[in-house]
C-alpha positions in Angstrom: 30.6 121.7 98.6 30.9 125.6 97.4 34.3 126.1 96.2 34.3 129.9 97.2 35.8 131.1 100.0 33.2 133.5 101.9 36.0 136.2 101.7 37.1 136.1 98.1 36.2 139.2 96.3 35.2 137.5 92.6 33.8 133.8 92.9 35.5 131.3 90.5 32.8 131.1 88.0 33.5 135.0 87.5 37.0 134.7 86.9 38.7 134.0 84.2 42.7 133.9 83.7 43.5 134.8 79.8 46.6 135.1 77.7 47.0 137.3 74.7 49.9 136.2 72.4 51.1 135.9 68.8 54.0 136.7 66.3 55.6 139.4 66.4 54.2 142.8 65.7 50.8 141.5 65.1 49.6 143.5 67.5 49.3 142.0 71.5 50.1 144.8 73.4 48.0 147.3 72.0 44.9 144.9 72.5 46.1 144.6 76.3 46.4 148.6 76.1 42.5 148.8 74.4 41.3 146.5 76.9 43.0 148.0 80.2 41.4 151.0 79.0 37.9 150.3 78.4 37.4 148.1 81.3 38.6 151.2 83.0 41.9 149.7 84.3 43.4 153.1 82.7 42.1 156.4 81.8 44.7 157.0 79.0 45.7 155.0 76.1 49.2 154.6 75.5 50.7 153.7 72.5 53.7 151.1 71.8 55.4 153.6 69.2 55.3 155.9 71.9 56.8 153.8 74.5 53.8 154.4 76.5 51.7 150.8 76.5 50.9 149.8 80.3 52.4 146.3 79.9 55.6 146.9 78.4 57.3 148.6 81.1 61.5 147.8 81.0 63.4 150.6 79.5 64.5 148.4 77.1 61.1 147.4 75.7 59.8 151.2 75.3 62.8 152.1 73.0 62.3 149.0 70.6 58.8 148.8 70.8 58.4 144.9 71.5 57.6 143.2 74.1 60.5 141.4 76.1 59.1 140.0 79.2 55.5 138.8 79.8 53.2 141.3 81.9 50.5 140.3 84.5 47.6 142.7 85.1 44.4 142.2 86.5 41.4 144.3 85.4 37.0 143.8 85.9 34.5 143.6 82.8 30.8 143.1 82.6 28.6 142.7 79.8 26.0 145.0 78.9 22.3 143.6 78.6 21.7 145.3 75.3 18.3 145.2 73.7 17.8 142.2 70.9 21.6 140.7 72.3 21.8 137.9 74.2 25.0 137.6 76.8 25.5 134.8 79.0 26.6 136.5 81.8 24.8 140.2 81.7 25.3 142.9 84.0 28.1 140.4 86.3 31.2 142.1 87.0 33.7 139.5 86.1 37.2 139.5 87.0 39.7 139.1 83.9 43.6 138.3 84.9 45.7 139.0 81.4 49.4 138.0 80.7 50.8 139.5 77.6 53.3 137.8 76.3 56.0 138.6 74.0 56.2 137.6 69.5 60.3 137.3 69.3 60.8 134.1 69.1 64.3 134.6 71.2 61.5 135.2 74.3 59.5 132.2 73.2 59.7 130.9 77.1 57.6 133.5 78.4 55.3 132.3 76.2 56.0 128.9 77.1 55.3 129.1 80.8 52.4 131.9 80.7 50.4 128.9 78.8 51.5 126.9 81.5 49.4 128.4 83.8 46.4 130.0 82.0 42.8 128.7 81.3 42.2 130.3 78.0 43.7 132.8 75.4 43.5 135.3 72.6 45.4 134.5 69.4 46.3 137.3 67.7 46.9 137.7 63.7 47.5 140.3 61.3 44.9 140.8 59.2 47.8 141.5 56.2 50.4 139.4 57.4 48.0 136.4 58.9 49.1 132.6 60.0 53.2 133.7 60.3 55.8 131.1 61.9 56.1 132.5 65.4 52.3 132.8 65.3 52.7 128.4 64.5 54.7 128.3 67.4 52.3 129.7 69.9 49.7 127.6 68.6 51.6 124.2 69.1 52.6 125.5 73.2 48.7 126.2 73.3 48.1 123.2 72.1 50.4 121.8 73.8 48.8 122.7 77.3 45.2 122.3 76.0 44.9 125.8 76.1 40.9 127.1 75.0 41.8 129.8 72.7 39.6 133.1 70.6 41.2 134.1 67.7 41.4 138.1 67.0 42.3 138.9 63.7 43.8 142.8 64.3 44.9 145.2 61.6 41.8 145.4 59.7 42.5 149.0 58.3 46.0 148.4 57.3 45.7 148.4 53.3 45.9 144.8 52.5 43.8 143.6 55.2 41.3 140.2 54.5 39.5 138.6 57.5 38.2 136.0 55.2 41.9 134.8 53.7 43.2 134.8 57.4 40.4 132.9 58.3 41.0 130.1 56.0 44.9 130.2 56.9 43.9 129.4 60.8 42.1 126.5 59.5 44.1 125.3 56.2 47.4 126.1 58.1 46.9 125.2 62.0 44.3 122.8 61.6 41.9 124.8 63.2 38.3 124.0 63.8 37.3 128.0 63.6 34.2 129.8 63.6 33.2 133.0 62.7 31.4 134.7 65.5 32.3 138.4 65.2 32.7 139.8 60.9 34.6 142.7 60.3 32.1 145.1 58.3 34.6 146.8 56.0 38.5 146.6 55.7 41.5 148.9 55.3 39.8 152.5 55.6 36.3 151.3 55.4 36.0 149.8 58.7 33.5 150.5 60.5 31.7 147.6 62.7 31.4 144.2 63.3 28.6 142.0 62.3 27.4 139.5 65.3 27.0 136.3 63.6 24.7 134.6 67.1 22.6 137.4 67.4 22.5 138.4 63.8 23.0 142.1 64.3 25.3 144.6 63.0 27.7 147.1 65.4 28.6 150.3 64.1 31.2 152.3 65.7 31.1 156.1 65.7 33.2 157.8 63.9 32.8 160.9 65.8 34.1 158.8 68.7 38.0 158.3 68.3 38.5 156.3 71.3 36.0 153.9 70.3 33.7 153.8 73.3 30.6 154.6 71.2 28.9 152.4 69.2 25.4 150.7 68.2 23.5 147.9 67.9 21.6 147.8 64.4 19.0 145.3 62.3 21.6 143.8 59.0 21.0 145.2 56.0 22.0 144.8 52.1 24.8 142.2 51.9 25.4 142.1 55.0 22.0 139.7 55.9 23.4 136.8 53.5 27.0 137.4 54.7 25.8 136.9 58.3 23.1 134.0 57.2 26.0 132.0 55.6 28.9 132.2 58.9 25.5 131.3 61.0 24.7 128.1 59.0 28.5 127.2 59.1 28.3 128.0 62.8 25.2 125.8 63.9 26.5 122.9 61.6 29.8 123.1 63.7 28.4 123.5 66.9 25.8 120.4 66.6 29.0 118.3 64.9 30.6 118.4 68.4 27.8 119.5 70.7 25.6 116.6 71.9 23.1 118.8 73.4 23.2 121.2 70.2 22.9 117.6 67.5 20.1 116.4 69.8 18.1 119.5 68.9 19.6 120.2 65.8 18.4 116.7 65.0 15.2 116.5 66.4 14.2 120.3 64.3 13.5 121.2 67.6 13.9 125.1 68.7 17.5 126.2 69.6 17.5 129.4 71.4 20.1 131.4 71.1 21.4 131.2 74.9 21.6 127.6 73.7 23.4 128.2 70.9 26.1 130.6 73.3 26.4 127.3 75.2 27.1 124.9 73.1 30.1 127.0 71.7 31.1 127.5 75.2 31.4 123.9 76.1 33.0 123.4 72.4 35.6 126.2 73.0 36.5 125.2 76.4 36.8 121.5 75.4 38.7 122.3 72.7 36.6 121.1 69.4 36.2 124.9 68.2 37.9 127.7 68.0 35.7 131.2 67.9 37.3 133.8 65.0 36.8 137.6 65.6 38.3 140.5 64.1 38.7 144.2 63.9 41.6 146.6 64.7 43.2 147.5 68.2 44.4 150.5 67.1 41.8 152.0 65.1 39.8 151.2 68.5 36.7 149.1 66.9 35.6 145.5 67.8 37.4 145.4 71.5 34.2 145.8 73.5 32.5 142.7 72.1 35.7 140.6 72.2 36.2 141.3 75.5 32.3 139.5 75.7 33.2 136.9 73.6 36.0 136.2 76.4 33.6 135.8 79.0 30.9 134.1 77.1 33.4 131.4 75.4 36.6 130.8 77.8 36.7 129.2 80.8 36.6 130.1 84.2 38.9 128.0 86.6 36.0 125.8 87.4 35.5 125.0 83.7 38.8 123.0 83.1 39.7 119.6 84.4 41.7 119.5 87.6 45.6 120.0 87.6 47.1 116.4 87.8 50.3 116.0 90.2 51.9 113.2 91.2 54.0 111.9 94.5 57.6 113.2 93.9 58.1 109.8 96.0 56.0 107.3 93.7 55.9 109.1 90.3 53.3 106.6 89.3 50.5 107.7 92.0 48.4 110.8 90.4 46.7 112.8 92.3 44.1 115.6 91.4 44.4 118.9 92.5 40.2 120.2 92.8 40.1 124.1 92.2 38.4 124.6 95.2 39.5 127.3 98.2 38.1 123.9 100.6 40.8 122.1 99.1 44.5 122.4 100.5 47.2 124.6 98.9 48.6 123.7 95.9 50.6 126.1 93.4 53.0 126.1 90.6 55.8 128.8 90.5 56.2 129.7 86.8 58.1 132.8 86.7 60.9 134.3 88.7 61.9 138.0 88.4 64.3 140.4 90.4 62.8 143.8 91.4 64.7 146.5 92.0 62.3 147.8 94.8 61.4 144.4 96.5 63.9 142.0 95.5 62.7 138.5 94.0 59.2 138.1 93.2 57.9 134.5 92.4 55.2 134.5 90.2 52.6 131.4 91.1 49.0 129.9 89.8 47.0 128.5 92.9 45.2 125.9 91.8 43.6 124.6 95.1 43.7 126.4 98.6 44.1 129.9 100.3 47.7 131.2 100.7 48.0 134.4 103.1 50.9 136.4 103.7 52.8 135.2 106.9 52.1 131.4 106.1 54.4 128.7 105.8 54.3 126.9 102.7 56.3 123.8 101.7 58.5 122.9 98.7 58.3 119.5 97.7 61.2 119.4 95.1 63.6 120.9 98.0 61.8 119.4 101.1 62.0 122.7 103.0 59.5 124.9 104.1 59.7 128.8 103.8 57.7 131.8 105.0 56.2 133.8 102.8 57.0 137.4 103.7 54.5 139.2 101.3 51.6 138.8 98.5 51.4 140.7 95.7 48.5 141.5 93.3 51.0 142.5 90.1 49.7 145.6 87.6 52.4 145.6 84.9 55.6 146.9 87.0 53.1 148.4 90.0 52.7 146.5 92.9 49.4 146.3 95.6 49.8 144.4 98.6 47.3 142.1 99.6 46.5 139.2 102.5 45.3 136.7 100.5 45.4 134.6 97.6 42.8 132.0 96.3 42.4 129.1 94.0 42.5 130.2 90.5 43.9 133.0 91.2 47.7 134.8 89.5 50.0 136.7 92.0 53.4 137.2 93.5 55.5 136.1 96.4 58.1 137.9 98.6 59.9 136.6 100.9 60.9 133.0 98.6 64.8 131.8 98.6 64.9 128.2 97.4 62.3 128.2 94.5 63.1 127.7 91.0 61.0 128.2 87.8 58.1 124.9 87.7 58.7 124.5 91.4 55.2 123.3 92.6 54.2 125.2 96.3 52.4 123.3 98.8 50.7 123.3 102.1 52.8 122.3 104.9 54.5 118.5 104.2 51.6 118.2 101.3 53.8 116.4 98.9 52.0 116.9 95.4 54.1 118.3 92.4 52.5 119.5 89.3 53.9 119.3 85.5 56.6 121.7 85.3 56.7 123.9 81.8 59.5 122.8 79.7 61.5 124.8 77.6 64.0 125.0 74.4 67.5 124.6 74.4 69.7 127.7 73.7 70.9 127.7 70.2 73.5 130.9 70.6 76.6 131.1 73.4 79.0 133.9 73.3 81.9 134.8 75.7 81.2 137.4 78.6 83.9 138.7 81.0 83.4 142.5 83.4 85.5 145.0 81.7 87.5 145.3 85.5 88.1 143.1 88.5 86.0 145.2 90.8 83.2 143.9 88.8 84.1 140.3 88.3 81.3 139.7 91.3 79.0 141.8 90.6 79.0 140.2 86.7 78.6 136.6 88.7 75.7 137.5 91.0 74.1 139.3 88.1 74.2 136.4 85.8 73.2 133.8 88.3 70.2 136.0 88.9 69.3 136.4 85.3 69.8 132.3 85.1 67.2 131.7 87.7 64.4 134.0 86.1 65.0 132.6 82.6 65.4 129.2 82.0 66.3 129.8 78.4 69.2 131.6 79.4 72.1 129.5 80.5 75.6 130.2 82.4 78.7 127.8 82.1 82.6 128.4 82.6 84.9 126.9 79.6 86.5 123.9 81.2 89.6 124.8 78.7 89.4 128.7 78.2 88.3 129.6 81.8 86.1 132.1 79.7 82.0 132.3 81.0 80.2 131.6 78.5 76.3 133.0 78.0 74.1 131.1 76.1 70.9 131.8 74.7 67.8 131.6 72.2 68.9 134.2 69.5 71.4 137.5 69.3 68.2 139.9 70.5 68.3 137.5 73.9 72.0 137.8 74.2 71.6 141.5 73.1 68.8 142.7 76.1 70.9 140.2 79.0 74.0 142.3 78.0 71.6 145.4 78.1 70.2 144.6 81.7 73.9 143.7 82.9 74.6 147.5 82.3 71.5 149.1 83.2 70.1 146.9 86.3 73.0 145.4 87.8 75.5 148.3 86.8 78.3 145.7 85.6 80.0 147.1 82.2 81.0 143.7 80.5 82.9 142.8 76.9 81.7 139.7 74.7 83.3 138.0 72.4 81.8 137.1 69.2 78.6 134.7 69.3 79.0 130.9 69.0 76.5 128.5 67.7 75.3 125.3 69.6 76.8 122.5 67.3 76.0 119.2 67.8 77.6 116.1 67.5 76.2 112.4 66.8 77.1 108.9 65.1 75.9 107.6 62.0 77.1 104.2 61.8 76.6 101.4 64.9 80.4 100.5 66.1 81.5 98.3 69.3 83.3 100.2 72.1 85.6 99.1 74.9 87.1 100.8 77.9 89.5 99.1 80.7 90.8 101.4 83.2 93.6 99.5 85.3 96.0 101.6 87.9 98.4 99.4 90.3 100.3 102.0 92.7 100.9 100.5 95.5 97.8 99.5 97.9 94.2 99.5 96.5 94.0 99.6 92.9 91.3 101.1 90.3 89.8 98.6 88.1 86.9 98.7 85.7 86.4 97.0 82.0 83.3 98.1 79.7 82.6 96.5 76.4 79.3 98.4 74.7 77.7 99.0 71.4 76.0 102.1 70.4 74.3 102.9 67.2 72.4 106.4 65.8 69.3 106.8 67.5 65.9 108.4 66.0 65.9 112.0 65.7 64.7 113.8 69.5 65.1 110.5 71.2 68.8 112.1 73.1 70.8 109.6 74.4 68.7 106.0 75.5 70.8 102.8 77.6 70.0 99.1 77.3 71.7 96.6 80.0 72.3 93.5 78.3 74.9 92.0 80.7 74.5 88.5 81.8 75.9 86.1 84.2 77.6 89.3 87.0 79.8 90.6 83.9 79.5 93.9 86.3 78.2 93.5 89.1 74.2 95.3 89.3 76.2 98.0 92.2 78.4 98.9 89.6 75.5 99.3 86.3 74.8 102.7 87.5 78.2 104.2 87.2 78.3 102.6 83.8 75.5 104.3 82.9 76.7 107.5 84.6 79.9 107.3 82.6 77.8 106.9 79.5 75.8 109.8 80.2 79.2 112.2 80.9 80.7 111.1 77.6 77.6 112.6 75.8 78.6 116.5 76.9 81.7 116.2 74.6 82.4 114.8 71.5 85.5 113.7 69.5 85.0 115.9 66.8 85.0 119.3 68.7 84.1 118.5 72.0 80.0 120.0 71.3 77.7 118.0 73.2 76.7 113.9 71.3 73.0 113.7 71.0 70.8 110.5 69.4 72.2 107.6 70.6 71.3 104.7 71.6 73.7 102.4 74.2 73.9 98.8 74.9 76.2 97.4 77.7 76.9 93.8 76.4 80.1 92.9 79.1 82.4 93.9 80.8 85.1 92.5 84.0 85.7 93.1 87.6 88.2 92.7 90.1 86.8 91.4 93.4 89.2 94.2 95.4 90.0 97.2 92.9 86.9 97.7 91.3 84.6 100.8 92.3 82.1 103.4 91.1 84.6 105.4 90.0 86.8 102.8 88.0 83.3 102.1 86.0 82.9 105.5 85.0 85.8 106.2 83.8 85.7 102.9 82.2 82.4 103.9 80.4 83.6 106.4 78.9 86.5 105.3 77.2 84.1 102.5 76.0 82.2 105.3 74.4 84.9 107.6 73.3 86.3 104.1 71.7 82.8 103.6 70.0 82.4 107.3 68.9 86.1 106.7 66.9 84.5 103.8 65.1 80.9 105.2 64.6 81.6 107.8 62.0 81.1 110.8 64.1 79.8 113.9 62.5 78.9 117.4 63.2 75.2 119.1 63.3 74.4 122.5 63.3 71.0 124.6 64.2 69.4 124.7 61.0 66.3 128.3 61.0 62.7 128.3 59.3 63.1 131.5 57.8 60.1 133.9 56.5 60.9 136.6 54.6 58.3 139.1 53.4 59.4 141.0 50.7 57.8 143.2 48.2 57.1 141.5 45.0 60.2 143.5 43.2 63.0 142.6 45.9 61.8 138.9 45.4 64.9 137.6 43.2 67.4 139.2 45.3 66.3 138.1 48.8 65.9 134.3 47.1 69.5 134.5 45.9 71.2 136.1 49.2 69.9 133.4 51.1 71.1 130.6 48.5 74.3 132.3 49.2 73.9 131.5 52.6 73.9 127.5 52.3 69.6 128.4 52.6 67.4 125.9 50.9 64.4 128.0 49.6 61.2 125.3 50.1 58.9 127.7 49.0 57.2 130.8 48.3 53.8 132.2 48.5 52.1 136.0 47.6 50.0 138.0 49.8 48.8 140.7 47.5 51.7 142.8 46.8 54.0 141.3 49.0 55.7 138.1 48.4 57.0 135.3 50.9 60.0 133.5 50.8 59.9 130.4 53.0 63.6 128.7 53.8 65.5 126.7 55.8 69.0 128.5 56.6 71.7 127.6 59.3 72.1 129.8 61.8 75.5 130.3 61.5 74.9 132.3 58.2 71.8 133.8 59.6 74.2 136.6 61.3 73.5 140.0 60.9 70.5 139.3 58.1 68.2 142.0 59.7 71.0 144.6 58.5 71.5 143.0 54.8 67.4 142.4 54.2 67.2 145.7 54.9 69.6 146.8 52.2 68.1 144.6 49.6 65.1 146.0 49.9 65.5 149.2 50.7 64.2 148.9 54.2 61.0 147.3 52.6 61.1 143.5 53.9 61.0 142.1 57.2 62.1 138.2 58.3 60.9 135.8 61.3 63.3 132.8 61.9 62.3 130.3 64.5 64.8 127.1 65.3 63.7 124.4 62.7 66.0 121.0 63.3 69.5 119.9 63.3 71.3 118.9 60.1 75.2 117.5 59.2 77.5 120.4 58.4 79.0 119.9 55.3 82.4 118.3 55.2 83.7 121.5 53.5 83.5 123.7 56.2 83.8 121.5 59.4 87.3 122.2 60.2 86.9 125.8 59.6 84.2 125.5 62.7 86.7 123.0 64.6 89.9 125.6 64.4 87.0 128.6 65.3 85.9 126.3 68.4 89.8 125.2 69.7 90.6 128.8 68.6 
């Protein structure tokens, strides 16, 4: 059966739905910005420095020139059928969907659910800088969702720049399985082509030609012929070591054409076995054009993965495959939410199976309601262009949505599937929020209730003991922009208090706890009696329960308030009331009283068992311990090594990159405030840093009640 719609503009084999992220600053958005203009999507290049790049459109991401929030746009590209080059799909207009996503780690969940969703991306690295940790990070959520991936490696004419090192960082430090397809000829302020390693030719881009649309295809010359002889070797080895189709042939010494070659990476990239390695510089304009065929030739179209696999929110073990086919019925996964000033909330959504037009009903499995959907929309950056229809593969937005949240799978009418929601970090950083007058005390509530629901990193609780709301989040630049978009979108002037780290609490000893709650006042009692054991569980496991009772101890009606007891005790410890994590529970006994016991007499009862146990079970406190990167010049070396000693950081090692050397630590993040300032001052403005959340660790004795009296305080 054709899985095209008759009506679909693009078939599915000419579509392909592409991500372009990496660390910070190596470059993303100015690759969206090259390719949005030579596939024509713009007639102007715009320049992050400038605040003028297409996809970063908030106020706040033109005047600090990052990216905050990840962009959707939706441009056409077709490769040219060149003389002596060989293109898989020549002279077919293709239709590329992009999300560029941000490089601070503190918006690492846009990130996170734009992998979600996509069939394939571009990795980008610094051609100086190379494999850095946020650029680790994205690599593990790709690999995470079996994400196909093309590596670009940008920056080629900053001084410094080495395709080759970077190269050998993928594969020594991600444990990459990279090929070289595309060769920077040149570096730094010699670059001027690329050398295709399948067809063995060499691309030279004009220099008279500043934009970069002008280039051409040449015979290799000089060194060149043995540099692009060698990557070719090491390429058809790699391709027939995971290939069948190539080995067979390879094997055999029979001919491989080069269309055969192109295939066997494609199947290789798509299945994950290789990973293609280009290179050149976004913003010198040279090596775009033949990336962007590389993208086409080598990532997949929606056809080209395996089907999603849901399952019946009923009977969690039933799977069921959704087929990307426009034949098939609707199935979607909503994995962003945003509020637009213009329209109100948009919910972002993949289709994976099935048409959706506007003015259909569609059905929420998670909720068990149905909603209409007001209006579709195509998404360019912040612009908006209605349309009637959306089909499998494709990436759009809904009006019109109430009760969706972020990972909410959308279906046709009672179609009860529901697809693997992204997951996402805790927030490591809370601080207290509160509107600067009472006129604004709703306006603050419906503002951060809104910003909740589009970013599941960014949590909202009230202080049980304070009455203060409390903000919590992945780093101060999170907290920072939230507190920025209270002001400018929601117009709500708010103070905050200083912020607070996400301590931990857990046990390091096993212990025996027991709880009895007994309360005679006339009529019906309360009774409930608990006798447990808990002991430290492995690190990540969070809290797991055993029931060892034998012989109707408790009664089974009643396990399930033990258990929910045990679960409420985790959210605060005895030491400073931060949440327990890692432990593992076994109920072992326990009493009843055939009239006065209840539910609620077992809770309660639960958690003084537990609150007895955490007394005896050597409690301790954990705090949010950084991987910290500093790059420093080679002279500022000694002095950034020493400041972040002085900060209770264990240096584990460092590393030199040319003139620049890089200081590799583990700091907590309570001493980690305000280091951008002080880096700066060491080096004279010279060094830059990257933290991204490491692991949890004890806090030493000598400062815990200096964090207890700051938490009661």
């Amino acid at each position: 059966m054709n899985p095209n719609s008759p009506n679909r503009q693009y078939v599915l084999e000419r579509t392909r739905n592409i991500g372009i992220a990496a660390h910070i600053d190596a470059g993303k958005t100015t690759l969206t910005e090259r390719i949005l203009f030579y596939t024509g999507m713009i007639r102007k290049i715009g320049e992050v420095h400038d605040g003028g790049a297409t996809t970063d459109w908030m106020e706040q991401e033109r005047e600090r020139g990052i990216t905050i929030t990840a962009a959707a746009v939706t441009t056409e590209w077709w490769q040219r059928a060149e003389e002596g080059m060989t293109k898989l799909f020549p002279d077919e207009k293709q239709r590329i969907n992009i999300i560029d996503t941000p490089g601070h780690v503190d918006f690492t969940a846009e990130v996170e659910r734009s992998l979600r969703v996509l069939d394939g991306a571009i990795v980008v690295f610094c051609g100086v800088a190379g494999v850095q940790p946020q650029s680790e990070t994205v690599w593990r959520q790709a690999n995470k969702y079996h994400v196909p991936r093309i590596v670009f490696v940008n920056k080629m004419d900053r001084t410094g720049a080495d395709f080759n090192r970077v190269f050998h960082e993928v594969k020594e430090k991600l444990g990459a399985s990279a090929i070289r397809i595309l060769i920077p000829i040149g570096a730094e302020d010699q670059l001027i082509g690329q050398i295709d390693v399948v067809n063995q030719k060499a691309v030279y881009f004009s220099d008279d030609d500043t934009l970069g649309s002008t280039y051409a295809v040449k015979d290799l010359e000089g060194d060149l012929i043995d540099i692009a002889r060698e990557a070719y070797d090491e390429l058809m080895h790699a391709v027939a070591d995971v290939d069948d189709a190539i080995a067979e042939k390879f094997v055999h010494e029979q001919d491989i054409s080069l269309a055969d070659l192109k295939q066997g990476i494609r199947r290789a990239t798509i299945a994950n076995k290789l990973i293609p390695v280009t290179g050149g510089s976004a913003y010198k304009n040279k090596g775009i054009q033949y990336l962007l065929d590389a993208v086409l030739d080598y990532l997949p179209s929606p056809l080209d993965i395996p089907p999603a696999i849901g399952m019946n929110p009923e009977h969690e073990e039933s799977k069921i495959e959704v087929i990307t086919s426009d034949q098939e019925k609707f199935v979607a996964l909503a994995f962003k939410l945003w509020a637009d000033k213009y329209v109100g909330k948009l919910v972002f959504f993949r289709v994976y199976s099935g048409v959706i037009q506007k003015g259909d009903t569609i059905y929420n499995p998670r909720t068990r309601r149905s909603e209409r959907v007001g209006r579709l929309i195509q998404i360019q950056a912040n612009e908006h262009k209605d349309i009637d229809a959306c089909y499998a593969g494709d990436i759009a937005a809904m009006v019109g949505l109430k009760n969706v949240t972020t990972g909410d799978t959308l279906t046709a009418d009672k179609h009860d599937v529901v697809l693997e929601p992204p997951t996402f970090p805790e927030p490591v950083i809370s601080m207290a929020v509160e509107p600067k007058t009472k006129q604004d005390q709703e306006k603050l509530a419906l503002a951060l209730q809104r910003l909740s629901e589009e970013d599941p990193t960014f949590m909202v609780r009230t202080d049980e003991e304070t009455g203060q709301t409390i903000i919590s989040g992945m780093g101060e630049l999170h907290l920072e922009i939230i507190v920025d978009r209270l002001r400018r979108e929601f117009k709500v002037s708010a103070n905050t208090g200083a912020p607070q780290i996400a301590y931990r609490e857990t046990i390091t000893r096993a212990a025996d706890g027991e709880g009895k709650l007994v309360k005679q006042s006339g009529g019906r009692g309360q009774y409930g009696h608990v006798i447990l054991a808990i002991k430290p569980n492995e690190k990540g496991k969070g809290l797991t329960i055993e029931n060892k009772v034998v012989g109707g101890a408790i009664p089974k009606e009643y396990i399930h308030a033990v258990c929910k007891g045990i679960t409420e005790s985790m959210t605060n410890g005895i030491i400073a009331g931060y949440p327990v994590i890692d432990i593992h529970v076994e109920i072992l006994d326990g009493s009843y009283h055939d009239v006065d016991s209840n539910e609620n007499a077992f809770t309660m009862a639960a958690i003084f068992a537990m609150k007895d146990g955490f007394k005896k079970a050597k409690s301790v406190l954990l705090e949010p311990i950084m991987a910290v990167e500093v790059s420093t010049p080679d002279d500022y070396q000694g002095d950034v090594m020493g400041d972040l000693s002085r900060r209770r950081g264990q240096i584990q090692n460092t590393e030199s990159k040319g003139k620049l050397s890089i200081v590799h630590a583990n700091v907590p993040l309570k001493e980690m405030f305000g280091y951008s300032t002080a880096v700066r001052t060491l080096s004279s403005g010279r060094a830059s840093y990257a933290m991204t959340p490491s692991h949890f660790e004890q806090v030493p004795s000598s400062i815990v009640e200096e964090i207890v009296s700051d938490h009661f305080w």
